[in-house]
DOPALUM-705938 format. One line per field, with one value per residue (C-alpha): residue in one letter; chain; y, z, x. Coordinates in steps of 0.02 Angstrom, whole numbers. Example, Ala and Ser with C-alpha at 12.3 -4.5 7.8 and 13.67 -1.06 7.14 Angstrom:
// DOPALUM-705938
residuo = [A, S]
cadena = [A, A]
y = [-225, -53]
z = [390, 357]
x = [615, 684]
This chain:
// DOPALUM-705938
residuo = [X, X, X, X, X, X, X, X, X, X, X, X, X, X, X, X, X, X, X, X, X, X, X, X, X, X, X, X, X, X, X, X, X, X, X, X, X, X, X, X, X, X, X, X, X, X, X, X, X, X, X, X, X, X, X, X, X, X, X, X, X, X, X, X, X, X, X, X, X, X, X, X, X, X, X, X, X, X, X, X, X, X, X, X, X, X, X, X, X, X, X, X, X, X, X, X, X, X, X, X, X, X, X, X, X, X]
cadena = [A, A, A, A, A, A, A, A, A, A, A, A, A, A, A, A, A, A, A, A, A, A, A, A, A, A, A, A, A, A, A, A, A, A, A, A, A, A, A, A, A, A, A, A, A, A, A, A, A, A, A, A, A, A, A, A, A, A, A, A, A, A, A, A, A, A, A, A, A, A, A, A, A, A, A, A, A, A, A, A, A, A, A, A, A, A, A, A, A, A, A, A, A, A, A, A, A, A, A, A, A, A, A, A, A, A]
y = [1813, 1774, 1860, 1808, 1930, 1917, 1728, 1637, 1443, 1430, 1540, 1430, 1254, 1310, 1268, 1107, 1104, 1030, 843, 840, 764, 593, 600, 606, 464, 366, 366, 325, 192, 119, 155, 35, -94, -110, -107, -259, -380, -347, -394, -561, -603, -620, -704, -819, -853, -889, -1001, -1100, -1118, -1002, -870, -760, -590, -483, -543, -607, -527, -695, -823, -934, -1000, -920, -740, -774, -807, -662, -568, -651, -613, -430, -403, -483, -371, -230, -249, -290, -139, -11, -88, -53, 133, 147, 90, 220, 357, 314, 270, 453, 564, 462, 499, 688, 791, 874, 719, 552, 447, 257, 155, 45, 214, 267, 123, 118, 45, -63]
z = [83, -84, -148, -311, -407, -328, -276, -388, -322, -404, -283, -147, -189, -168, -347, -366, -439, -619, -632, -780, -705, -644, -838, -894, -775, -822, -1011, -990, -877, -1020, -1140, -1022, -995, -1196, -1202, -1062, -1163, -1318, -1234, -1139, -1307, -1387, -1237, -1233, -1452, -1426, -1295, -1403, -1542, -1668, -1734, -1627, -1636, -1561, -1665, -1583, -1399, -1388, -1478, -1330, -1215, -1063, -1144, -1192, -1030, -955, -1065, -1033, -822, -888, -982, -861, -710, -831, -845, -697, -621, -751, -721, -536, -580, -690, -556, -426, -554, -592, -422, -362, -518, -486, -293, -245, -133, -11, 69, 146, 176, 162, -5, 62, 71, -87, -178, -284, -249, -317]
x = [-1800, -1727, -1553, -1515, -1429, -1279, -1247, -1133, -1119, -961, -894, -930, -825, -656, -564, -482, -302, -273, -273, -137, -13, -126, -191, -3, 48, -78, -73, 123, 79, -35, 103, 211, 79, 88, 229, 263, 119, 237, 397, 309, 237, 396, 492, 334, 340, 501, 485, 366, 469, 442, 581, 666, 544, 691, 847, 998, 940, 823, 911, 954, 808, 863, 885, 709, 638, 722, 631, 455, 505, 540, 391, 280, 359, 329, 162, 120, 182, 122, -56, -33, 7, -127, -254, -167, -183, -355, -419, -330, -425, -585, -582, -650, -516, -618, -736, -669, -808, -775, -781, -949, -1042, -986, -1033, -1202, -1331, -1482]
């Protein structure tokens, strides 16, 4: 028998929380991943030889390659939050099922 003046589906998944925070986290991670190609970009310029792109803080080669280290470290780990943030909004909360059965196929 068929009932469907009262059924509502959306009544049945129970109501996820708000994902704000991940979106938040990961735009400032992006942010800092910009941020950490700038800074290795002007260790590594002046590094090469041109002019020092941050004024007196890289005049001397070794200031310089402390910030290229810096920059690089920055980046790397603001990638590896953005991935975290991304892989945790792209995942759903209620299933686990493994990532070869999730995976599309051809």
């Amino acid at each position: 028998m068929k009932q469907s003046d009262g059924f509502n589906a959306r009544r049945l998944r129970p109501r996820g929380t708000g994902n704000w925070r991940m979106r938040f986290a990961s735009a400032l991670a992006a942010l800092f991943a910009v941020a950490g190609v700038l800074l290795a970009m002007a260790g590594a310029a002046t590094l090469l030889g041109r002019p020092p792109a941050l004024g007196s803080l890289n005049d001397s080669p070794t200031g310089s390659a402390v910030i290229l280290v810096i920059g690089l470290l920055l980046l790397w780990i603001s990638i590896s939050v953005w991935r975290m943030c991304r892989r945790r909004l792209r995942s759903p909360g209620d299933l686990s099922m493994s990532r070869h059965l999730m995976k599309k196929r051809k």
